[in-house]
Chimera marker file (.cmm) of the C-alpha trace (Angstrom):
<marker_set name="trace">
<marker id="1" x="-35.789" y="-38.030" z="-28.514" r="1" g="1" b="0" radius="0.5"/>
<marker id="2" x="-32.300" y="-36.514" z="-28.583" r="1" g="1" b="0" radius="0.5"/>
<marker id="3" x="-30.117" y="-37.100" z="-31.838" r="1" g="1" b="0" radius="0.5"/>
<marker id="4" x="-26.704" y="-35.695" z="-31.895" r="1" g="1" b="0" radius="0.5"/>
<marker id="5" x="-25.411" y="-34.070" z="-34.984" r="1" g="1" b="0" radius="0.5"/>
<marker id="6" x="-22.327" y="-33.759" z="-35.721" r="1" g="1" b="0" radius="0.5"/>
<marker id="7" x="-21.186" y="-31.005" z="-38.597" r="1" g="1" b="0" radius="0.5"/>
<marker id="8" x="-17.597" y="-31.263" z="-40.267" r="1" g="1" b="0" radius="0.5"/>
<marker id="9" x="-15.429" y="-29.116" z="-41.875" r="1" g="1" b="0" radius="0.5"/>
<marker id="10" x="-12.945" y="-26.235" z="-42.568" r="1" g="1" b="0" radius="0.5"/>
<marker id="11" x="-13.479" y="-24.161" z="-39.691" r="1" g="1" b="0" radius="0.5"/>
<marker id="12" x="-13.575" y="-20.725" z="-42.159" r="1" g="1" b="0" radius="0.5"/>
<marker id="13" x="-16.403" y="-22.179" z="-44.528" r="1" g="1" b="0" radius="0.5"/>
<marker id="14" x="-17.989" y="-23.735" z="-41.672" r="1" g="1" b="0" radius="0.5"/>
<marker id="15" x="-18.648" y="-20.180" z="-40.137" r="1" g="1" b="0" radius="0.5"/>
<marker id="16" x="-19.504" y="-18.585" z="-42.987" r="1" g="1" b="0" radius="0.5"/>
<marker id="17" x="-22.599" y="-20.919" z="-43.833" r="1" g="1" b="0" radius="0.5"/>
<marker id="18" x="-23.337" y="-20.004" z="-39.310" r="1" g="1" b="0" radius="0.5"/>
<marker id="19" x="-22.807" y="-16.807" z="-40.210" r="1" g="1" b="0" radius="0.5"/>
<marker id="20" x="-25.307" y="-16.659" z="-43.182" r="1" g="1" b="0" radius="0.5"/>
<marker id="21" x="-27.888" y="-18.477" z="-41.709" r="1" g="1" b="0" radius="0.5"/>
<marker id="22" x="-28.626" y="-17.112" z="-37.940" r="1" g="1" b="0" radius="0.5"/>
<marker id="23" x="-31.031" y="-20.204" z="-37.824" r="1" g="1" b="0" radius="0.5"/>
<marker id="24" x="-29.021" y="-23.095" z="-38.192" r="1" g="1" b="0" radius="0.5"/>
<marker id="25" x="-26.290" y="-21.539" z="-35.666" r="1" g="1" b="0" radius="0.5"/>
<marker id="26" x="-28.813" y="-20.684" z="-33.013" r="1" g="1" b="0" radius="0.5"/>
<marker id="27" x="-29.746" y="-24.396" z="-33.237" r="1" g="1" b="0" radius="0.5"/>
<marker id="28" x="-26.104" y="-25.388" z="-32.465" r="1" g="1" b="0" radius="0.5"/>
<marker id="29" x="-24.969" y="-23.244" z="-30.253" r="1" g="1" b="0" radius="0.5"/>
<marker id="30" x="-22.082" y="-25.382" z="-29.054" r="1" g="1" b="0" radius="0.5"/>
<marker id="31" x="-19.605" y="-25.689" z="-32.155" r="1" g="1" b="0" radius="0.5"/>
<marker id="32" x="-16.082" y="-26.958" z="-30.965" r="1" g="1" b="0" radius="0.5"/>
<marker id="33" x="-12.992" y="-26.778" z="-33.425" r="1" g="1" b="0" radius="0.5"/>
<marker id="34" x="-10.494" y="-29.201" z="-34.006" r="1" g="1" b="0" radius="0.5"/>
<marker id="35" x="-6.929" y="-27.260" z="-35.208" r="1" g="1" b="0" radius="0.5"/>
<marker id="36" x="-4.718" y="-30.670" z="-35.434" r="1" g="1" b="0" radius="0.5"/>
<marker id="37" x="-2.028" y="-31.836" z="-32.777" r="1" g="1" b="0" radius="0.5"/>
<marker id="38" x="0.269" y="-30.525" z="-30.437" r="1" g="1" b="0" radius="0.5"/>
<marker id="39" x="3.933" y="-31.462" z="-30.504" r="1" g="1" b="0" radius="0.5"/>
<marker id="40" x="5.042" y="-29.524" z="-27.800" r="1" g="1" b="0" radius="0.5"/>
<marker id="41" x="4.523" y="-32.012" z="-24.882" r="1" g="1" b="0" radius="0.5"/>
<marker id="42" x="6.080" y="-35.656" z="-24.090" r="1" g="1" b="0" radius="0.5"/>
<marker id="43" x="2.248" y="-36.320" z="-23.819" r="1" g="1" b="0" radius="0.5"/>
<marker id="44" x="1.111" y="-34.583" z="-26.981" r="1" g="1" b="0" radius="0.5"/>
<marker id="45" x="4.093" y="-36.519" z="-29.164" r="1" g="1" b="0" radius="0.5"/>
<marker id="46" x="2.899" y="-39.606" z="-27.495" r="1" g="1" b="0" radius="0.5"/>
<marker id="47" x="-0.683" y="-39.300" z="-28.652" r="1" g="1" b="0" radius="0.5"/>
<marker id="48" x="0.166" y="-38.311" z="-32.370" r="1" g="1" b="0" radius="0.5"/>
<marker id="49" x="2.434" y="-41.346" z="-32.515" r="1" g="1" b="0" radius="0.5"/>
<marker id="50" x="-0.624" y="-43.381" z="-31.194" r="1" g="1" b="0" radius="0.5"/>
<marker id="51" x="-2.117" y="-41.653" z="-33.553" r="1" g="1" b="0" radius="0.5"/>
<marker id="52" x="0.126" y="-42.348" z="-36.853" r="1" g="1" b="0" radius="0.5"/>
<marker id="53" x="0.536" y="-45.888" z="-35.523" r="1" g="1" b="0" radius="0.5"/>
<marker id="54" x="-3.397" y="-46.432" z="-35.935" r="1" g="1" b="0" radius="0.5"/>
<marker id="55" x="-3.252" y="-45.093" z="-39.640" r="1" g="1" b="0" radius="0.5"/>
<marker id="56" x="-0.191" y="-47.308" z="-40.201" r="1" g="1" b="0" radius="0.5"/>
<marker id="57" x="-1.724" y="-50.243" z="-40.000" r="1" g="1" b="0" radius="0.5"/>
<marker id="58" x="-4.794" y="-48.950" z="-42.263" r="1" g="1" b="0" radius="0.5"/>
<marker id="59" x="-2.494" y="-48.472" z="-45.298" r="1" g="1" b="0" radius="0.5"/>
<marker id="60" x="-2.507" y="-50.677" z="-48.434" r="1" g="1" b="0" radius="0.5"/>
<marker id="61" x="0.694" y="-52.127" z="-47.659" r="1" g="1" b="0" radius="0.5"/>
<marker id="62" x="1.567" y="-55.710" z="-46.475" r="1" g="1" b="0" radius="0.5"/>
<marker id="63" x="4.193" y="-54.366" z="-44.591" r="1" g="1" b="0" radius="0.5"/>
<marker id="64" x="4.227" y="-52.013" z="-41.635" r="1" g="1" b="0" radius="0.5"/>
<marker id="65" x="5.959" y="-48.592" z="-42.344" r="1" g="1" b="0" radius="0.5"/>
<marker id="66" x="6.636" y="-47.447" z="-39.253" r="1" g="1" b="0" radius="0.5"/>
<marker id="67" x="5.283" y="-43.928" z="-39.413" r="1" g="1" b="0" radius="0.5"/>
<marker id="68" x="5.113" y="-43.576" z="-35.887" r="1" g="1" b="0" radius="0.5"/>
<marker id="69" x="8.925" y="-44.284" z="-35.166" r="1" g="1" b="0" radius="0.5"/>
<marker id="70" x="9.944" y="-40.985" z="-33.524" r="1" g="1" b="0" radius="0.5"/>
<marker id="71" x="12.530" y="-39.580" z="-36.258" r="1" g="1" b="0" radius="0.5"/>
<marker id="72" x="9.901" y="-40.299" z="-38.852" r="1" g="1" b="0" radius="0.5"/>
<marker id="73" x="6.981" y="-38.706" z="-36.673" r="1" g="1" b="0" radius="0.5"/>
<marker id="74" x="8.970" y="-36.017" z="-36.087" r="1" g="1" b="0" radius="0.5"/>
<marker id="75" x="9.413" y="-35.123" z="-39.926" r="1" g="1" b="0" radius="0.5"/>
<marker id="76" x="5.705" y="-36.044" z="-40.681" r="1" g="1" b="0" radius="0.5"/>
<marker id="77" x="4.964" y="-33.888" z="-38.027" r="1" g="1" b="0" radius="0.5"/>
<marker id="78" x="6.335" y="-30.559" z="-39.335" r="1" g="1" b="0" radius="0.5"/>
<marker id="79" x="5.901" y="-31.382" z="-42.990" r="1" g="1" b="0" radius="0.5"/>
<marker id="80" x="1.865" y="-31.498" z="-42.184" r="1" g="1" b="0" radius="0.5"/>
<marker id="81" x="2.213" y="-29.085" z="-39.365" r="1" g="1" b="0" radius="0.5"/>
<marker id="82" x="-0.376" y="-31.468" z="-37.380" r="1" g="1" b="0" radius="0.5"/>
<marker id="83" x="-3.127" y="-31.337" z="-39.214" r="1" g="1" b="0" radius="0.5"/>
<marker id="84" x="-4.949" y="-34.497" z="-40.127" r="1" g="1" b="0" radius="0.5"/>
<marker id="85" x="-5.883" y="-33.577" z="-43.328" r="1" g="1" b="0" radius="0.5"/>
<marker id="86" x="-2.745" y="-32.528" z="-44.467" r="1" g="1" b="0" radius="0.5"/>
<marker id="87" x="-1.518" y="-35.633" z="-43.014" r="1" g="1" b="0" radius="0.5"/>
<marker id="88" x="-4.461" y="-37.396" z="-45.613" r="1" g="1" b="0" radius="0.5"/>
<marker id="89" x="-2.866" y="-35.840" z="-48.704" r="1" g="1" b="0" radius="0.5"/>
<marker id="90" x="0.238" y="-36.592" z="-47.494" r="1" g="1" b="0" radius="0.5"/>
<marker id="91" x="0.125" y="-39.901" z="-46.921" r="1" g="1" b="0" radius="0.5"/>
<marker id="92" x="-2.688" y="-40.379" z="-50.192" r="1" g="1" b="0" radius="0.5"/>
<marker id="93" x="0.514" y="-38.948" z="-52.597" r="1" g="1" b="0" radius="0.5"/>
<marker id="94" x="3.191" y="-41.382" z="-50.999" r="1" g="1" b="0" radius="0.5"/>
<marker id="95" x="1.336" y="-44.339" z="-51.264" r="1" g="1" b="0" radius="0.5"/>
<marker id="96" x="0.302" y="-43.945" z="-54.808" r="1" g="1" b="0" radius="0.5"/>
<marker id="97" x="3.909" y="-43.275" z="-55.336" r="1" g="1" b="0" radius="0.5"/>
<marker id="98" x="4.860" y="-46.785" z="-53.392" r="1" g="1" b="0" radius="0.5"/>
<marker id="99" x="2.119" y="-48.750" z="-54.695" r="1" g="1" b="0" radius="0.5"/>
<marker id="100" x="3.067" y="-47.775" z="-58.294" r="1" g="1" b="0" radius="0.5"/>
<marker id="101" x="7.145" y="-48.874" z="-57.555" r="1" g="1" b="0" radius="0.5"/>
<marker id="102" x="5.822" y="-51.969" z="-56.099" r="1" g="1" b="0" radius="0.5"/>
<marker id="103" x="6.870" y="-51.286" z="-52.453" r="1" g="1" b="0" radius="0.5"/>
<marker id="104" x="4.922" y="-53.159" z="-49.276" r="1" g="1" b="0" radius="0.5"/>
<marker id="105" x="5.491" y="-50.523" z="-47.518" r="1" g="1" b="0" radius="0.5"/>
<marker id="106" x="5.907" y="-46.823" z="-47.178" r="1" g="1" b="0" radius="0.5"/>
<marker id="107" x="9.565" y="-45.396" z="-47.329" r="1" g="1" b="0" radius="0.5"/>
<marker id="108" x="10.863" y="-42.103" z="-46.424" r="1" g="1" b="0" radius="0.5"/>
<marker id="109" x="11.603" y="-40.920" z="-49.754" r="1" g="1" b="0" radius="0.5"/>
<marker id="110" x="7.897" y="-42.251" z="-50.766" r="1" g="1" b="0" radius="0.5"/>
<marker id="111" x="6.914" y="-39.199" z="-48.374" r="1" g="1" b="0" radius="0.5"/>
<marker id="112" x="9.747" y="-36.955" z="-49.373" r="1" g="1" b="0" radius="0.5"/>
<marker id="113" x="8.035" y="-37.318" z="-52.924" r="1" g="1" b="0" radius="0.5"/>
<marker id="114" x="4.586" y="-36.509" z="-51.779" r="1" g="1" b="0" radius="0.5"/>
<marker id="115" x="5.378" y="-33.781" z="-50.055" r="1" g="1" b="0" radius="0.5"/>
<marker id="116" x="6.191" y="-32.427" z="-52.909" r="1" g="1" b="0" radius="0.5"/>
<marker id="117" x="3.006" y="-32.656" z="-54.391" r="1" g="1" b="0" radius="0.5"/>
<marker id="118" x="1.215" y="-31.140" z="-51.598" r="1" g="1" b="0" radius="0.5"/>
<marker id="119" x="-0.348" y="-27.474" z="-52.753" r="1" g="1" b="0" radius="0.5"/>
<marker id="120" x="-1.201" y="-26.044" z="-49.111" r="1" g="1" b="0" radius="0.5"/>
<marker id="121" x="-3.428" y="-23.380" z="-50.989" r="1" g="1" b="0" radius="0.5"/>
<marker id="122" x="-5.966" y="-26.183" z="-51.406" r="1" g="1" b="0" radius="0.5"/>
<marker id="123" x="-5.956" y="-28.197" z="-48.167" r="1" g="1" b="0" radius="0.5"/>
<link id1="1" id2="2" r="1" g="1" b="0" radius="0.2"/>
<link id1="2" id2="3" r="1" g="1" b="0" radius="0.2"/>
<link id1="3" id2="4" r="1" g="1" b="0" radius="0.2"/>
<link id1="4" id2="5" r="1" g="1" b="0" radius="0.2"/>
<link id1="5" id2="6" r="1" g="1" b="0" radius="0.2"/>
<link id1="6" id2="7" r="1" g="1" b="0" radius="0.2"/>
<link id1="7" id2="8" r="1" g="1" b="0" radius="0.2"/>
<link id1="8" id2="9" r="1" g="1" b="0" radius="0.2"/>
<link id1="9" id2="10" r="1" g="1" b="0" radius="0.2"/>
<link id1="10" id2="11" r="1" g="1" b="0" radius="0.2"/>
<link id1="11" id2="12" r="1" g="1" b="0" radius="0.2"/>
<link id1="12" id2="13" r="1" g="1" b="0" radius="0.2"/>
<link id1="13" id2="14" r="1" g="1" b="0" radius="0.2"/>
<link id1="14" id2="15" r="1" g="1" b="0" radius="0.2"/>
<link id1="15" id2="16" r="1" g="1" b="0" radius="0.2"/>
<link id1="16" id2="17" r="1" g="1" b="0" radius="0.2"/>
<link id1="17" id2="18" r="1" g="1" b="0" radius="0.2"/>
<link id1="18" id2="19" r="1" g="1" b="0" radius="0.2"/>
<link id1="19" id2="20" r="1" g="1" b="0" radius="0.2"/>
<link id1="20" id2="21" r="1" g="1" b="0" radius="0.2"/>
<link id1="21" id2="22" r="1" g="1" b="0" radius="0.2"/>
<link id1="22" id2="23" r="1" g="1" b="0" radius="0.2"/>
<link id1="23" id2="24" r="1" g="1" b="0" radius="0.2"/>
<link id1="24" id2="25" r="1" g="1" b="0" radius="0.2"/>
<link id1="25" id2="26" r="1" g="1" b="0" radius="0.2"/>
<link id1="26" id2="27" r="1" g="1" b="0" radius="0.2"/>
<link id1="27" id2="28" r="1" g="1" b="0" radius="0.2"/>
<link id1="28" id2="29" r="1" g="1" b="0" radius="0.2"/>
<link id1="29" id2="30" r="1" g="1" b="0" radius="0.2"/>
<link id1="30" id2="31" r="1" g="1" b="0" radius="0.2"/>
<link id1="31" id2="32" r="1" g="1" b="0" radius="0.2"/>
<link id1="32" id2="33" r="1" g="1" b="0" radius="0.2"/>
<link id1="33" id2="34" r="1" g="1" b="0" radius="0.2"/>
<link id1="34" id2="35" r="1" g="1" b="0" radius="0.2"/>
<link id1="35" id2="36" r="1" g="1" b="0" radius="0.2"/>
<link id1="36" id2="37" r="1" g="1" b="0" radius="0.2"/>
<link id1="37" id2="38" r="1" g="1" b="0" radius="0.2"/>
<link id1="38" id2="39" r="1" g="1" b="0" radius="0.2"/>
<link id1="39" id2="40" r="1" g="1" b="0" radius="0.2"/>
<link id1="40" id2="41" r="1" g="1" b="0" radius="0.2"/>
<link id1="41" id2="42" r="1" g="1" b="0" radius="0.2"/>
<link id1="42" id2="43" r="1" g="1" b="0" radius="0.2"/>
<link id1="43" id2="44" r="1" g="1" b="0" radius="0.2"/>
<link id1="44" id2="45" r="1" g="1" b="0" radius="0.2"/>
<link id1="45" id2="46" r="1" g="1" b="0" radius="0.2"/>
<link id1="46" id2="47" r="1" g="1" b="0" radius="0.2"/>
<link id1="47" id2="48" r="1" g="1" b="0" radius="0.2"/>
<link id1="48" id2="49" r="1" g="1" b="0" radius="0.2"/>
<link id1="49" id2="50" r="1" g="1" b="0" radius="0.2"/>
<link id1="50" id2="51" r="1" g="1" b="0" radius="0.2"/>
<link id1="51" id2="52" r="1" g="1" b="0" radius="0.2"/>
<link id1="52" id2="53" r="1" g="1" b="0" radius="0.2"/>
<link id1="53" id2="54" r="1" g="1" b="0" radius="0.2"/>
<link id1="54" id2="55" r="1" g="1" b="0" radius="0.2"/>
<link id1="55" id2="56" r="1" g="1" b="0" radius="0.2"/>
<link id1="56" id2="57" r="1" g="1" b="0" radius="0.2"/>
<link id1="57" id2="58" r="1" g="1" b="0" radius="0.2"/>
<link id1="58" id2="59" r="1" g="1" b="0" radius="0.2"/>
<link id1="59" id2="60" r="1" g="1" b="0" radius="0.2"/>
<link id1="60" id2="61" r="1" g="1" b="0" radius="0.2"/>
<link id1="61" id2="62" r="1" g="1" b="0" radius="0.2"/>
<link id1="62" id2="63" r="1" g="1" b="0" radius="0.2"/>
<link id1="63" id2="64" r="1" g="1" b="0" radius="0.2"/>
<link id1="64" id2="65" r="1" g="1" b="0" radius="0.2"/>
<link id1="65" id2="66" r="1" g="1" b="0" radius="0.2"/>
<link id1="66" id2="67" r="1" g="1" b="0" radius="0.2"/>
<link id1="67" id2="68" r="1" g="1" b="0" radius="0.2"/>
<link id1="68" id2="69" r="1" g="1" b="0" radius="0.2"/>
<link id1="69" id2="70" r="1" g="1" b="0" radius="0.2"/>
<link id1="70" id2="71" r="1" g="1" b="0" radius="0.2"/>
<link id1="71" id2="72" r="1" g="1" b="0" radius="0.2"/>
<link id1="72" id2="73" r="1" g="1" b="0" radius="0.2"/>
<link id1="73" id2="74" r="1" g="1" b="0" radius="0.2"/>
<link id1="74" id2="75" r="1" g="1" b="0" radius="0.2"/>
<link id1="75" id2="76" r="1" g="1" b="0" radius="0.2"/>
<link id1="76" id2="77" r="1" g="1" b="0" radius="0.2"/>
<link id1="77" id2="78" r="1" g="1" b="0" radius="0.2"/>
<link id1="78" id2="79" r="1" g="1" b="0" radius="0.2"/>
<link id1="79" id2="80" r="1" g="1" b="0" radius="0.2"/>
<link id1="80" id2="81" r="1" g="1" b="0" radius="0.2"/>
<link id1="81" id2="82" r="1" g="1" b="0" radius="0.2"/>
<link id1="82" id2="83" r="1" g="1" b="0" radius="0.2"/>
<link id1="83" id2="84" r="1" g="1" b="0" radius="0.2"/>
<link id1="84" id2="85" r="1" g="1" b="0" radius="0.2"/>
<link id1="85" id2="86" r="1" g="1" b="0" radius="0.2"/>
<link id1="86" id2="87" r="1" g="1" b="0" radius="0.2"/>
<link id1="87" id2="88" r="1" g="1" b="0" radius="0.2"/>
<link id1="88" id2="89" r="1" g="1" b="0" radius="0.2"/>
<link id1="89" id2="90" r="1" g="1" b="0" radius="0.2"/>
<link id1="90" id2="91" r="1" g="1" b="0" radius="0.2"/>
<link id1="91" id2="92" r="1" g="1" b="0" radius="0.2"/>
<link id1="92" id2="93" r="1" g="1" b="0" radius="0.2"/>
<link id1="93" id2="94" r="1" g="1" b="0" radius="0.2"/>
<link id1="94" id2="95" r="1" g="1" b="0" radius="0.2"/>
<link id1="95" id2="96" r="1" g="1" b="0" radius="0.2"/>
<link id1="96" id2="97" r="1" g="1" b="0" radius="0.2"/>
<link id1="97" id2="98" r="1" g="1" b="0" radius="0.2"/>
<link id1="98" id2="99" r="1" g="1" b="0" radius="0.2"/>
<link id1="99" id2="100" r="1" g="1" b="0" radius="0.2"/>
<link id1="100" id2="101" r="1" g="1" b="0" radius="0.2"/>
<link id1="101" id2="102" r="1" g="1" b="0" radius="0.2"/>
<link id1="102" id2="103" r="1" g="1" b="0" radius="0.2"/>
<link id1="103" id2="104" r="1" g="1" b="0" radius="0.2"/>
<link id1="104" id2="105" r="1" g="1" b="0" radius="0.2"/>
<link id1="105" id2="106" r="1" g="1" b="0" radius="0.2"/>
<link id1="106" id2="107" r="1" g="1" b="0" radius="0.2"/>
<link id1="107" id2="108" r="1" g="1" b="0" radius="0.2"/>
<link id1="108" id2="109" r="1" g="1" b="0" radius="0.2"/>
<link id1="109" id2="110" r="1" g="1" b="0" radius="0.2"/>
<link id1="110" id2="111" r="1" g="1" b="0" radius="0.2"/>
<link id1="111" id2="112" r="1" g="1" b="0" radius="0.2"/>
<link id1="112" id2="113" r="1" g="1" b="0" radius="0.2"/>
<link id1="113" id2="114" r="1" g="1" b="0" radius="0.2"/>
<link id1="114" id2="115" r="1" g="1" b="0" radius="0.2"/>
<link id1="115" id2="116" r="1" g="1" b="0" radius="0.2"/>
<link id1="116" id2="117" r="1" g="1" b="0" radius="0.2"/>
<link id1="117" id2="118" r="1" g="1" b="0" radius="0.2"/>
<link id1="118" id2="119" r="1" g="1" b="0" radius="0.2"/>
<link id1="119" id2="120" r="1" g="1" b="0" radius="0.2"/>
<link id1="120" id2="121" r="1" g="1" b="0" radius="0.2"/>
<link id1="121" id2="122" r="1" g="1" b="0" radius="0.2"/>
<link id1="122" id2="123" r="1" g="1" b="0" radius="0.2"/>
</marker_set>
């Protein structure tokens, strides 16, 4: 029987444990990396929309907020340089900050203000 396993997580600690143990990364020898999204390409903008537009209507808000419009994409973009778990934190701060105000939906300057609380040191 064949089981796929799938490992996750930051690529650096994730080699060091392969490194460590010759074992476990002779048993998976095939070990792809995920670095975020492009936004260099029509294509590549078009998919990280899709992509924001499928976490916009996850959010705790009765209200769409239109992350994937392309001015606002465009800013999330470079603020979490495409990299979904910068993206996470991002989005975790703002809507803590928008649920507390009483919002139904994320604003701009809810993001403005969790940017700010993003410590890239720790991502």
């Amino acid at each position: 029987m064949n089981l796929p396993i799938v490992f996750g997580g930051i690529e650096e600690e994730a080699s060091e444990i392969f490194a460590y143990n010759k074992q476990l990364d002779e048993r998976f020898p095939h070990k792809v990396t995920f670095s975020g999204f492009n936004f260099s390409t029509e294509e590549d903008i078009k998919e990280y929309r899709i992509f924001l537009k499928t976490i916009d209507g996850q959010l705790p808000f009765p209200e769409r907020s239109n992350l994937y419009d392309p001015y606002l994409a465009t800013k999330i973009y470079y603020a979490t340089l495409g990299i979904p778990r910068t993206l996470y934190h991002l989005l975790h701060h703002s809507a803590k900050i928008a649920l507390k105000s009483g919002k139904d939906k994320l604003e701009e300057y809810h993001l403005y203000e969790g940017f700010r609380m993003l410590t890239y040191g720790t991502m």
